[in-house]
Every structure is written in structure tokens, then in C-alpha cells.
mmCIF file of the N, C-alpha and C atoms, coordinates in Angstrom:
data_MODEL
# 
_entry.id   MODEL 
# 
loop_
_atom_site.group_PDB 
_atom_site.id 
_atom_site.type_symbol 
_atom_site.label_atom_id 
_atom_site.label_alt_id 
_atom_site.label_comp_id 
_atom_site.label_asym_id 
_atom_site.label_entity_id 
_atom_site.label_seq_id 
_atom_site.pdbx_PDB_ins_code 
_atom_site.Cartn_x 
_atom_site.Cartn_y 
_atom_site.Cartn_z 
_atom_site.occupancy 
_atom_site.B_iso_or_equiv 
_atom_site.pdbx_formal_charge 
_atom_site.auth_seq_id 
_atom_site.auth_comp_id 
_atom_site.auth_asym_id 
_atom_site.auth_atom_id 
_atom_site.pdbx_PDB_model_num 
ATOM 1   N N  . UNK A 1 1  ? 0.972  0.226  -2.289  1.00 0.00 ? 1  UNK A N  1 
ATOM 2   C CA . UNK A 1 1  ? 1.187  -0.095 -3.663  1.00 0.00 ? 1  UNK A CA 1 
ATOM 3   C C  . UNK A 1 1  ? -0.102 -0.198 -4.462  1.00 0.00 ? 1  UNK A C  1 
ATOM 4   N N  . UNK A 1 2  ? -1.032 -0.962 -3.902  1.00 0.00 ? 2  UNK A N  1 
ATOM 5   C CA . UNK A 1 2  ? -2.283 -1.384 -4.946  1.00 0.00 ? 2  UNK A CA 1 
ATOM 6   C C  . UNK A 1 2  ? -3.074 -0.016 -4.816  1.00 0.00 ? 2  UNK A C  1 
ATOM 7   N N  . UNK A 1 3  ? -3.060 0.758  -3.801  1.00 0.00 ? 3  UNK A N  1 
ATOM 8   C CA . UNK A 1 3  ? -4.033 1.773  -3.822  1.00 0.00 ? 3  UNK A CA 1 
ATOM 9   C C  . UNK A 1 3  ? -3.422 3.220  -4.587  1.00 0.00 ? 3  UNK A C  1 
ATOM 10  N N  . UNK A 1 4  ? -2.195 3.019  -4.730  1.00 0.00 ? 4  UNK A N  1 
ATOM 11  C CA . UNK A 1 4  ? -1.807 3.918  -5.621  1.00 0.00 ? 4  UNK A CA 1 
ATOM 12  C C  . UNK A 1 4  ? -2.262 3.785  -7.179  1.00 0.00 ? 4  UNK A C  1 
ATOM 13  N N  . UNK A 1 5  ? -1.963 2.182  -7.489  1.00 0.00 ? 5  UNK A N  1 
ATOM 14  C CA . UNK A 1 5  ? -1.962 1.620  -8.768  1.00 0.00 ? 5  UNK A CA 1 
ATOM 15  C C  . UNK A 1 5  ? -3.958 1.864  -9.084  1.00 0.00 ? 5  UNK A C  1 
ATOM 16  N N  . UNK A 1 6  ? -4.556 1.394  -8.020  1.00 0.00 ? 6  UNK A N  1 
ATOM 17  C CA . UNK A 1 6  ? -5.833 2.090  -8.261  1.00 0.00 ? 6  UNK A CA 1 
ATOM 18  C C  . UNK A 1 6  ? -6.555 3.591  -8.452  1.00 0.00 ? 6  UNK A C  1 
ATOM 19  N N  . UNK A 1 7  ? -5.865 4.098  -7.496  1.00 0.00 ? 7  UNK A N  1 
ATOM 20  C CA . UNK A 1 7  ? -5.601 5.770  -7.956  1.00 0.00 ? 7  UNK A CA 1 
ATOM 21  C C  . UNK A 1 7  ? -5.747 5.939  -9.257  1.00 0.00 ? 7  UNK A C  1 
ATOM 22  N N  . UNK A 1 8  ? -4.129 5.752  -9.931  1.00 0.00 ? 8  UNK A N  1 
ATOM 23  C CA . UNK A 1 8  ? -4.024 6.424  -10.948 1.00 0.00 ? 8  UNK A CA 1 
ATOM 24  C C  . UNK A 1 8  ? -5.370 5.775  -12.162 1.00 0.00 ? 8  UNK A C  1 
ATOM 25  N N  . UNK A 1 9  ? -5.723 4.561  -11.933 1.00 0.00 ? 9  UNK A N  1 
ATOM 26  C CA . UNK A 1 9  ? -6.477 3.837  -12.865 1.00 0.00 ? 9  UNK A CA 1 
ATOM 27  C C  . UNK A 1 9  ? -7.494 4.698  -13.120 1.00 0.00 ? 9  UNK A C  1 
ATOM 28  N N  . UNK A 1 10 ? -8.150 4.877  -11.367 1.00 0.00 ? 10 UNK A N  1 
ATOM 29  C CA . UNK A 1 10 ? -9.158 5.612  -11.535 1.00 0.00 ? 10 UNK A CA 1 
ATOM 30  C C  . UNK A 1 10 ? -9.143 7.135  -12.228 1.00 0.00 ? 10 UNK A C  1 
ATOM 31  N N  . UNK A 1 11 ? -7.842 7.660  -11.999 1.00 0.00 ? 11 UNK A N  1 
ATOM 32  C CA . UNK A 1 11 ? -7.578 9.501  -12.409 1.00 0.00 ? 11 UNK A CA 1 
ATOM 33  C C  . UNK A 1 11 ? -7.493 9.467  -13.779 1.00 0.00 ? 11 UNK A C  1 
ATOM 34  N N  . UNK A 1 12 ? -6.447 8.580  -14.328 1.00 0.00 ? 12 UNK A N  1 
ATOM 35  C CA . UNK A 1 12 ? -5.934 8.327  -15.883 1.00 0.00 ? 12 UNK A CA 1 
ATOM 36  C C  . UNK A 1 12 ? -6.711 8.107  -16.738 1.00 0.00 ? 12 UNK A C  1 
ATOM 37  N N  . UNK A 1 13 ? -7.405 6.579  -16.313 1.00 0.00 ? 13 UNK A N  1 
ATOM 38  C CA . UNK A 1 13 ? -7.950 5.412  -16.721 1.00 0.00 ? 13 UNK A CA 1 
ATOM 39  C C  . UNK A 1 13 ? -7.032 4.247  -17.025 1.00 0.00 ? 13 UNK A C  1 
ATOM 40  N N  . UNK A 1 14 ? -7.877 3.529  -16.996 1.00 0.00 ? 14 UNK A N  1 
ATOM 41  C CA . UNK A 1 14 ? -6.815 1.730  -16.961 1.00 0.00 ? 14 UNK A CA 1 
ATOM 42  C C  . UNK A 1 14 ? -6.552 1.877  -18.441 1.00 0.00 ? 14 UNK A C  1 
ATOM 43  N N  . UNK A 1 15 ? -7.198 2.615  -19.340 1.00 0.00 ? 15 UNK A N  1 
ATOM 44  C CA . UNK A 1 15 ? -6.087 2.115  -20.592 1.00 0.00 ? 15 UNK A CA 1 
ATOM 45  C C  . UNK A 1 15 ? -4.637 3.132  -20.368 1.00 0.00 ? 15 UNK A C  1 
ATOM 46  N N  . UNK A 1 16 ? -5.099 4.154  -19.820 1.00 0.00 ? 16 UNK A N  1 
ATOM 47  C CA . UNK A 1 16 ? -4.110 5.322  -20.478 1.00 0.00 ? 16 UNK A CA 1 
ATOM 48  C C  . UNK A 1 16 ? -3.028 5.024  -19.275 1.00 0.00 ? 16 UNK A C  1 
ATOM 49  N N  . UNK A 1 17 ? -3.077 4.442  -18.192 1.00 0.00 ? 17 UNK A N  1 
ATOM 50  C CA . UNK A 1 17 ? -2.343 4.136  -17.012 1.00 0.00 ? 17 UNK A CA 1 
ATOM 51  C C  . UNK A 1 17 ? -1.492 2.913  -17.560 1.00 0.00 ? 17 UNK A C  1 
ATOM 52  N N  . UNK A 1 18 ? -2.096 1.730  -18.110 1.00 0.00 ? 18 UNK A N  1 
ATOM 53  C CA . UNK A 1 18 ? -1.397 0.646  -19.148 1.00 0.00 ? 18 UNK A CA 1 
ATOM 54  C C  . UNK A 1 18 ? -0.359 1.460  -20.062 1.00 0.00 ? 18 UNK A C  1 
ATOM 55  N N  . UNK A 1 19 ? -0.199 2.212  -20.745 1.00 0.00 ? 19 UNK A N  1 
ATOM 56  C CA . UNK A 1 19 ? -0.419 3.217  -22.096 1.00 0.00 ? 19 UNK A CA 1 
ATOM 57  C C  . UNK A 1 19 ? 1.345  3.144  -21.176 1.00 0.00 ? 19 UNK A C  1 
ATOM 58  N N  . UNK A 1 20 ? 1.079  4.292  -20.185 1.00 0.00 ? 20 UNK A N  1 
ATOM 59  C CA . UNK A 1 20 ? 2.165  4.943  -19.849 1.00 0.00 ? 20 UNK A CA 1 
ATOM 60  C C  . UNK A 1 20 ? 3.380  3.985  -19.062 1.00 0.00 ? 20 UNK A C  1 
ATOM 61  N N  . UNK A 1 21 ? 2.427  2.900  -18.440 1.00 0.00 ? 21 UNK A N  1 
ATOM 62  C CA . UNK A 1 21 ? 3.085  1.253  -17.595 1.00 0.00 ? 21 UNK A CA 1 
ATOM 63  C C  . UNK A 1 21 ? 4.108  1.141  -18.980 1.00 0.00 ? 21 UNK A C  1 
ATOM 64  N N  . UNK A 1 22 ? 3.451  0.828  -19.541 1.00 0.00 ? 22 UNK A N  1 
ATOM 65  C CA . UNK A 1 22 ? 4.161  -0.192 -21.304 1.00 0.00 ? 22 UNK A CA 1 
ATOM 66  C C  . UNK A 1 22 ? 5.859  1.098  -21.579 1.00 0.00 ? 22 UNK A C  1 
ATOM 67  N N  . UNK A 1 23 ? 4.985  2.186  -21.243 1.00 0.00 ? 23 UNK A N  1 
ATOM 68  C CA . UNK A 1 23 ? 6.169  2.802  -22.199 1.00 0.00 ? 23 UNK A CA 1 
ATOM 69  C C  . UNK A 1 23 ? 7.362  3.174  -21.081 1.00 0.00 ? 23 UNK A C  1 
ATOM 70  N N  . UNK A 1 24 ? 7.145  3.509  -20.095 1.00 0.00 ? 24 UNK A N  1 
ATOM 71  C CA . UNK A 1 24 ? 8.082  3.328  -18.779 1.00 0.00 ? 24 UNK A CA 1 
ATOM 72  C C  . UNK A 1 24 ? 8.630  1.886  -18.687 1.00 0.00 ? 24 UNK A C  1 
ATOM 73  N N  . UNK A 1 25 ? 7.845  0.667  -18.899 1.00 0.00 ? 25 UNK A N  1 
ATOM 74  C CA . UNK A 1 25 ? 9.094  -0.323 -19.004 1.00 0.00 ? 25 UNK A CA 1 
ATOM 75  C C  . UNK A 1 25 ? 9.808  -0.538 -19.700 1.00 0.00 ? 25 UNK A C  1 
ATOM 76  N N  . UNK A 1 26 ? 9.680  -0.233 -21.091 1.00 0.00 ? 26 UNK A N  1 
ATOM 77  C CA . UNK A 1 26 ? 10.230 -0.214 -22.733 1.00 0.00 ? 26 UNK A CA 1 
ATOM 78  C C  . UNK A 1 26 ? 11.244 0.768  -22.513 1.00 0.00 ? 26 UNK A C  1 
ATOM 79  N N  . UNK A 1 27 ? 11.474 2.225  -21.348 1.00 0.00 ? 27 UNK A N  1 
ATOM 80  C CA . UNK A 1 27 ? 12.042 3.170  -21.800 1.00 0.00 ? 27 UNK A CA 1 
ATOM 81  C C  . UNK A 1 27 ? 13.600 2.521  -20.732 1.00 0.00 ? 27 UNK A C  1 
ATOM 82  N N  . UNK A 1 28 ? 12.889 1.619  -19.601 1.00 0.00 ? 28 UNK A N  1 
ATOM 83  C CA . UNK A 1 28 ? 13.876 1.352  -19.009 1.00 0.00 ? 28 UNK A CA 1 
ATOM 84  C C  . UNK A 1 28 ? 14.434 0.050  -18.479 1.00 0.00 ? 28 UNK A C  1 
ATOM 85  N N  . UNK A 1 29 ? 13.973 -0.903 -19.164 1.00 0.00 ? 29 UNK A N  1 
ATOM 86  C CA . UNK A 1 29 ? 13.580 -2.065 -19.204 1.00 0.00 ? 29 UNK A CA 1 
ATOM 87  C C  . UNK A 1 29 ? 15.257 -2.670 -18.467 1.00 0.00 ? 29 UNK A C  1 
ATOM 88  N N  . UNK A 1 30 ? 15.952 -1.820 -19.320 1.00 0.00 ? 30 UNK A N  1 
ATOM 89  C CA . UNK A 1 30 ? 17.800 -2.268 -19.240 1.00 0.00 ? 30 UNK A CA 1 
ATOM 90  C C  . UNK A 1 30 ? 19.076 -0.748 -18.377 1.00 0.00 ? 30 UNK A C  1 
ATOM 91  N N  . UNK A 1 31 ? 18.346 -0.256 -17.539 1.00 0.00 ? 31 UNK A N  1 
ATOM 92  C CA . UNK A 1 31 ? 18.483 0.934  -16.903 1.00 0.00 ? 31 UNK A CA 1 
ATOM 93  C C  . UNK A 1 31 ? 18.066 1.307  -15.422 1.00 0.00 ? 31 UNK A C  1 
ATOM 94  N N  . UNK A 1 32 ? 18.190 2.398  -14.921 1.00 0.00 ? 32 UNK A N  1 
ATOM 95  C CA . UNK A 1 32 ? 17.874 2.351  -13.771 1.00 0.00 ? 32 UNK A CA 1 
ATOM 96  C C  . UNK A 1 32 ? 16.815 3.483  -13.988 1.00 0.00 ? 32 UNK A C  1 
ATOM 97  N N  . UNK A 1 33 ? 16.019 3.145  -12.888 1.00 0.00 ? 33 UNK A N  1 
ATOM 98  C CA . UNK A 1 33 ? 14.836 4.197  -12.691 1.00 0.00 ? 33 UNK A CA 1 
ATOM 99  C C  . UNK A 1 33 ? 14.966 4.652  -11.431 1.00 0.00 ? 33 UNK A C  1 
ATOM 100 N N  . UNK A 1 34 ? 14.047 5.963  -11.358 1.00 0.00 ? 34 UNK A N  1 
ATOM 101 C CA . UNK A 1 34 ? 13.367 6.902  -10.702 1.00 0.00 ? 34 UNK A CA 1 
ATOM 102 C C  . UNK A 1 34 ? 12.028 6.788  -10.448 1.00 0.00 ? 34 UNK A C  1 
ATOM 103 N N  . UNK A 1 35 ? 11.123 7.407  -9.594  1.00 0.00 ? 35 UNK A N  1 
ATOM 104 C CA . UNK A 1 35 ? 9.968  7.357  -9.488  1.00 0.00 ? 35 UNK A CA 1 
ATOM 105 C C  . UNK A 1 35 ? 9.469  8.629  -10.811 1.00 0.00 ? 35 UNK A C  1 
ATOM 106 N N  . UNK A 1 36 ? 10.494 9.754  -10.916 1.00 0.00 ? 36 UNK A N  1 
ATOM 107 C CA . UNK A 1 36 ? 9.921  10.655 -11.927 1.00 0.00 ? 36 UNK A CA 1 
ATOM 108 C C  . UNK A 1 36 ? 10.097 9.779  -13.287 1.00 0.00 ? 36 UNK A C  1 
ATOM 109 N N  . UNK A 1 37 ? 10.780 9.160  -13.118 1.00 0.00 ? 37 UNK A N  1 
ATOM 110 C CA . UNK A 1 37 ? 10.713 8.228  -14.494 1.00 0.00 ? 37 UNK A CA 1 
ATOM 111 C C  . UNK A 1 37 ? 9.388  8.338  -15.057 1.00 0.00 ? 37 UNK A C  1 
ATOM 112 N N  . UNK A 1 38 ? 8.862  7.250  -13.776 1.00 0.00 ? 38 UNK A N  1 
ATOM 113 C CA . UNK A 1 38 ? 7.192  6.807  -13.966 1.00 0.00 ? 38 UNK A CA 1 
ATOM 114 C C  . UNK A 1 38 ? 6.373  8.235  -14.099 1.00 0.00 ? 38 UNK A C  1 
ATOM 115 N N  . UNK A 1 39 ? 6.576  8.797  -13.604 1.00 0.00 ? 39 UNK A N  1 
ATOM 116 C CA . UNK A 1 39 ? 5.604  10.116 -13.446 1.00 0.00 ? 39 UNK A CA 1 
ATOM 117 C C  . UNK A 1 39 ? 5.630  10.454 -14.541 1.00 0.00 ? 39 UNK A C  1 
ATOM 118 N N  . UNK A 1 40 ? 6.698  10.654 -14.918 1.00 0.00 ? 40 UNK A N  1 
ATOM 119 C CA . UNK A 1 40 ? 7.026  10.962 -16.579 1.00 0.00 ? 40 UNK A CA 1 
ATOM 120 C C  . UNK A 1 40 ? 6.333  10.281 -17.525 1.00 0.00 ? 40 UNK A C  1 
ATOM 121 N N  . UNK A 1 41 ? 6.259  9.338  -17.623 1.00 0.00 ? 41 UNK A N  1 
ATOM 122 C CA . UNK A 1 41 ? 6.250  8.406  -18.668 1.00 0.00 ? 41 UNK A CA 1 
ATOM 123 C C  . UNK A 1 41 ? 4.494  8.378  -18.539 1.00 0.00 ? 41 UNK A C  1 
ATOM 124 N N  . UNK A 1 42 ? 3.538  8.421  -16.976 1.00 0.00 ? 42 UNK A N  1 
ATOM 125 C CA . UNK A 1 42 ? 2.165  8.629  -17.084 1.00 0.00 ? 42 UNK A CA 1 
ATOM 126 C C  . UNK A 1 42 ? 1.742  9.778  -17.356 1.00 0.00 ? 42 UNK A C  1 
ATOM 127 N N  . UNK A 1 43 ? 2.660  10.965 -17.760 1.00 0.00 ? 43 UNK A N  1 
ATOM 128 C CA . UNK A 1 43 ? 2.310  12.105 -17.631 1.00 0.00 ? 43 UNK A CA 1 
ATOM 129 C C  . UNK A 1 43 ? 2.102  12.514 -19.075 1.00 0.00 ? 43 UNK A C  1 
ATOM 130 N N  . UNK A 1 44 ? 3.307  11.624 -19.746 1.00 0.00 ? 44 UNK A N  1 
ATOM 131 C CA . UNK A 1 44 ? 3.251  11.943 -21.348 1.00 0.00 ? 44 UNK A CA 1 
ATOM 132 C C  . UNK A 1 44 ? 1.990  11.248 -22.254 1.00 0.00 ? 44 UNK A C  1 
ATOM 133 N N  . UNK A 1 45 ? 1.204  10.076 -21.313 1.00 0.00 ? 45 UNK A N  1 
ATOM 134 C CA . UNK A 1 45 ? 0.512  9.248  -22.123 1.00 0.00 ? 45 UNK A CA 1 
ATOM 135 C C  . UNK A 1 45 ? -0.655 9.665  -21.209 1.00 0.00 ? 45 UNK A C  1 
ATOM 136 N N  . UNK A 1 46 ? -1.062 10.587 -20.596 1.00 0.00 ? 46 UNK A N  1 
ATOM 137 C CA . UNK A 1 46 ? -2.172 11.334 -19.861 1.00 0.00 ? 46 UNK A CA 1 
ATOM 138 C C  . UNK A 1 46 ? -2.599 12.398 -21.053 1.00 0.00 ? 46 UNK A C  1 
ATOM 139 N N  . UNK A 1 47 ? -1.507 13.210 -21.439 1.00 0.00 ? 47 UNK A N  1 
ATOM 140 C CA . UNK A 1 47 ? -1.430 14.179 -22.689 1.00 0.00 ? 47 UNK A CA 1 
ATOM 141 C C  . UNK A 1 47 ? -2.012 13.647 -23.780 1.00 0.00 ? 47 UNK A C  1 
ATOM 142 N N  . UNK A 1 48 ? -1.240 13.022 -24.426 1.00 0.00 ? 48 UNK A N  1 
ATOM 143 C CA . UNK A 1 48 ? -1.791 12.430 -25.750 1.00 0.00 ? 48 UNK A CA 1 
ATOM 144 C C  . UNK A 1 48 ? -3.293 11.295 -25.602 1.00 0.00 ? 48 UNK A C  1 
ATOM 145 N N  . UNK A 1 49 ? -3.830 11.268 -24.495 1.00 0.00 ? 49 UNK A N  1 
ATOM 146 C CA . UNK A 1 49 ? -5.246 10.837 -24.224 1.00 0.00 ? 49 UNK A CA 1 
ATOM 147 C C  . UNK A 1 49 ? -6.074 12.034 -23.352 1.00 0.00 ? 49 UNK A C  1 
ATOM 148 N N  . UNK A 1 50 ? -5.161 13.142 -23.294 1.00 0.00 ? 50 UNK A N  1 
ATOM 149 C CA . UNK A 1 50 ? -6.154 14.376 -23.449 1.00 0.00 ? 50 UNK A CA 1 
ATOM 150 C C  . UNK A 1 50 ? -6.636 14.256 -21.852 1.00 0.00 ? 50 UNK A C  1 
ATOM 151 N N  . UNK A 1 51 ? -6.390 13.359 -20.810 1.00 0.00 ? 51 UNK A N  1 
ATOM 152 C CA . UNK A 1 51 ? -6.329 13.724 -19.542 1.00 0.00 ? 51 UNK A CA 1 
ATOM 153 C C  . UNK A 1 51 ? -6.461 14.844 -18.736 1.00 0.00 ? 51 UNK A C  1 
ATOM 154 N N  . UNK A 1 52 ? -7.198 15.521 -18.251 1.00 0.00 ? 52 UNK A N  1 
ATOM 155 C CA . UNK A 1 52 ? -6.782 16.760 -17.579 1.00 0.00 ? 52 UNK A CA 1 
ATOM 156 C C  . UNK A 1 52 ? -7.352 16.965 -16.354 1.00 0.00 ? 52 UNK A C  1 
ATOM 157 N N  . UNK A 1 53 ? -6.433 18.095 -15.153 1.00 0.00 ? 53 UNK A N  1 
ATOM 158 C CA . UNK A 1 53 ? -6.307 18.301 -13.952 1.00 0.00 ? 53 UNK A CA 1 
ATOM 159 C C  . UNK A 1 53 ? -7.845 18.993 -14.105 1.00 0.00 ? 53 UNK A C  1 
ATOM 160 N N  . UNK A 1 54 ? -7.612 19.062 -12.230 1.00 0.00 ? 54 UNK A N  1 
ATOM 161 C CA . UNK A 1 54 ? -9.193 19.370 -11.674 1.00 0.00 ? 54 UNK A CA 1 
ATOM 162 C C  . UNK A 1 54 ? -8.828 21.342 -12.322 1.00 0.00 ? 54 UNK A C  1 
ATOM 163 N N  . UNK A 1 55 ? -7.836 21.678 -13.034 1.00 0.00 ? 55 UNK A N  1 
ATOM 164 C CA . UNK A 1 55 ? -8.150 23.014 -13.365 1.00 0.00 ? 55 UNK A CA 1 
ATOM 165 C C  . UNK A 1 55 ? -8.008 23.348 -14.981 1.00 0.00 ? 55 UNK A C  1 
ATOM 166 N N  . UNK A 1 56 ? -8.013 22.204 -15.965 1.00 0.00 ? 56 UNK A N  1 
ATOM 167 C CA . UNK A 1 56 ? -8.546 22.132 -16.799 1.00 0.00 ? 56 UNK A CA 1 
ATOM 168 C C  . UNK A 1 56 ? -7.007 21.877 -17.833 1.00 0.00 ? 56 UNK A C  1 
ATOM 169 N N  . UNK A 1 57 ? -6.145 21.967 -17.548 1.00 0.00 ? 57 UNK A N  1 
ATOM 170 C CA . UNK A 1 57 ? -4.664 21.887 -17.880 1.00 0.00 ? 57 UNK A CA 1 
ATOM 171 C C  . UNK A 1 57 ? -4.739 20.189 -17.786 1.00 0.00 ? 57 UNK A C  1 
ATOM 172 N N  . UNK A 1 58 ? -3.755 19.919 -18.999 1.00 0.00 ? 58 UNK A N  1 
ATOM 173 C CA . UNK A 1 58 ? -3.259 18.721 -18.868 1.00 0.00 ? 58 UNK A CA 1 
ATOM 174 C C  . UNK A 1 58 ? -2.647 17.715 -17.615 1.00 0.00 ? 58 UNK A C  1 
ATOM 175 N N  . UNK A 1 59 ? -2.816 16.832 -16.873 1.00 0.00 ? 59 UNK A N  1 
ATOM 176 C CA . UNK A 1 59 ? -2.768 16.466 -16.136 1.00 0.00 ? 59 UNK A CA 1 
ATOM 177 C C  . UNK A 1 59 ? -1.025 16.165 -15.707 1.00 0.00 ? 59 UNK A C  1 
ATOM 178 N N  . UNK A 1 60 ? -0.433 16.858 -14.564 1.00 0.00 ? 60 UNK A N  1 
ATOM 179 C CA . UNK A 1 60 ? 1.026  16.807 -14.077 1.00 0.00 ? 60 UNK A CA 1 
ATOM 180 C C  . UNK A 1 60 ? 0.794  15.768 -13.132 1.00 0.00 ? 60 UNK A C  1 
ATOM 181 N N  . UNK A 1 61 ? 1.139  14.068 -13.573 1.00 0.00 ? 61 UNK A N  1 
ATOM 182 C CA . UNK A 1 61 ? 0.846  12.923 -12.861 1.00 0.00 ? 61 UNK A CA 1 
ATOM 183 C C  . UNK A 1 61 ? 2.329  13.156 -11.331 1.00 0.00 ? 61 UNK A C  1 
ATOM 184 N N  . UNK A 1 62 ? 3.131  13.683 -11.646 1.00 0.00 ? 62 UNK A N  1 
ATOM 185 C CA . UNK A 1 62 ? 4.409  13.886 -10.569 1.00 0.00 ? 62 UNK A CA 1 
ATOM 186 C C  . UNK A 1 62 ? 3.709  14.969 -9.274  1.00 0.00 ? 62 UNK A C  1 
ATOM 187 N N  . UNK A 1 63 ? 2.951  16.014 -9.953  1.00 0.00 ? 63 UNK A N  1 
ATOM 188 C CA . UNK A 1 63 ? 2.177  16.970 -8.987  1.00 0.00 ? 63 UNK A CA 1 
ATOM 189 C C  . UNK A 1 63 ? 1.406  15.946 -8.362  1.00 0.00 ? 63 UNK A C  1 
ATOM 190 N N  . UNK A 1 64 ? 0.161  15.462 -9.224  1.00 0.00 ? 64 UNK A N  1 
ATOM 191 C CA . UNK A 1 64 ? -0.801 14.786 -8.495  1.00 0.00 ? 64 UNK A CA 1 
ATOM 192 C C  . UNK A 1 64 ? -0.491 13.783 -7.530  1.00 0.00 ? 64 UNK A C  1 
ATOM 193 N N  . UNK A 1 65 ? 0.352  13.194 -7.632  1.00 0.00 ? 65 UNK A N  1 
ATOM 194 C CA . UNK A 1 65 ? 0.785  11.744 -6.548  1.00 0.00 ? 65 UNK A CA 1 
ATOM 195 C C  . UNK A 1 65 ? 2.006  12.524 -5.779  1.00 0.00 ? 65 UNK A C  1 
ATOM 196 N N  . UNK A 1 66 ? 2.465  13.804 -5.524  1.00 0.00 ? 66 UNK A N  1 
ATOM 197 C CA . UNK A 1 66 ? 3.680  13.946 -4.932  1.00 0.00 ? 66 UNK A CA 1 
ATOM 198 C C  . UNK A 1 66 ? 3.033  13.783 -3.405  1.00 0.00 ? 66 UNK A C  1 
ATOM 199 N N  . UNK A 1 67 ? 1.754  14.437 -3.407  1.00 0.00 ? 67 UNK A N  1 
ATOM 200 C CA . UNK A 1 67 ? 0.959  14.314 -2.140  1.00 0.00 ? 67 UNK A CA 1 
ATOM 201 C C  . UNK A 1 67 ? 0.440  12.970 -1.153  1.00 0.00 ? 67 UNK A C  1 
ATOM 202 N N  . UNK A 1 68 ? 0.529  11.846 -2.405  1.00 0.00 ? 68 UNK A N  1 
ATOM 203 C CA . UNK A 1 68 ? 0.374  10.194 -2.298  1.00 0.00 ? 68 UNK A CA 1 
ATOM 204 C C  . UNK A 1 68 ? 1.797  9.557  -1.449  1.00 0.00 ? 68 UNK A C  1 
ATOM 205 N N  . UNK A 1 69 ? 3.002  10.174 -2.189  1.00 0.00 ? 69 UNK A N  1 
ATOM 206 C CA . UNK A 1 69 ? 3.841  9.423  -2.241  1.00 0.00 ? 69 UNK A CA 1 
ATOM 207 C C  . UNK A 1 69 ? 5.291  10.246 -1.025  1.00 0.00 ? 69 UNK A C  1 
ATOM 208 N N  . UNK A 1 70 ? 4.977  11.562 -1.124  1.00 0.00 ? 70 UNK A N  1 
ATOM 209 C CA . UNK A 1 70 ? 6.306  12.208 -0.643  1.00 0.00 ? 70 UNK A CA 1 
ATOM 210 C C  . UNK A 1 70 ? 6.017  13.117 0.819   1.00 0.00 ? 70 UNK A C  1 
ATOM 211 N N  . UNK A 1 71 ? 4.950  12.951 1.005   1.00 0.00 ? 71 UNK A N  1 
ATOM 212 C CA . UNK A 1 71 ? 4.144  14.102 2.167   1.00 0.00 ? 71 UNK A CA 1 
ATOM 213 C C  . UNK A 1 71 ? 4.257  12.998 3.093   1.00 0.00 ? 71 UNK A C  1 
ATOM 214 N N  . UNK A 1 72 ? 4.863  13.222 4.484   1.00 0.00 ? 72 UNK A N  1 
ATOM 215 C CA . UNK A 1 72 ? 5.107  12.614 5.730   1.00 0.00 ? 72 UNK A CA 1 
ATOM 216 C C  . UNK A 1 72 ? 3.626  12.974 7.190   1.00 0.00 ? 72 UNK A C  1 
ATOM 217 N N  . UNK A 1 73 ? 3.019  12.295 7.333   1.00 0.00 ? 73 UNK A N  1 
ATOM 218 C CA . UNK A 1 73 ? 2.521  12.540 8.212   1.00 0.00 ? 73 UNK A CA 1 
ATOM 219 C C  . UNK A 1 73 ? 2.394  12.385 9.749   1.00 0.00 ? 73 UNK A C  1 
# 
């Protein structure tokens, strides 16, 4: 958990990682979630703070952590 939450701090930044926290709880505060929820919701507030992947494209926060979160070793 914490080393994910540090991850993204470090990839995003702690404001823009806050940014996307705030608006993923606001979007589902009274609902059920998904993990793409979240991905979603850091992915849209990565954009509008101009975030971008190691290939120069806006940053796909669901790509970047699928490897964190969904890869079995």
C-alpha cells in the first residue's frame, strides 16, 4: 500500500497525486469503486498538470501501475 502511494507521489507528484485522491473520492464518495476508477481519476489530473510518460505522451497512470499491481510473480 504505502509503496505504491509513494510511487505515484514520486511519478505524479504529491500535489497532482492529492489533485486526483480529492477527485476519485468526490466522484465516489456514495458508490462503488474499481481500481480503474482510481487510475482514472490520477490519470485525468496527471493531464491537466501536464504529467508525462517516459515517451513523452501524457501519462496512462492504469498502464503505469498495471505492472505494480496486476503482474503475478
Amino acid at each position: 500500500g504505502s509503496a505504491l502511494l509513494n510511487t505515484l507521489s514520486h511519478t505524479l507528484s504529491p500535489e497532482t497525486l492529492q489533485k486526483g485522491l480529492r477527485s476519485y473520492v468526490s466522484k465516489k464518495a456514495y458508490g462503488n469503486a474499481k481500481p480503474a476508477d482510481l487510475w482514472a481519476a490520477l490519470t485525468e489530473a496527471s493531464a491537466e498538470d501536464g504529467v508525462k510518460g517516459w515517451d513523452g505522451r501524457n501519462l496512462d497512470v492504469s498502464t503505469f501501475m498495471d505492472s505494480w499491481t496486476n503482474e503475478v510473480y
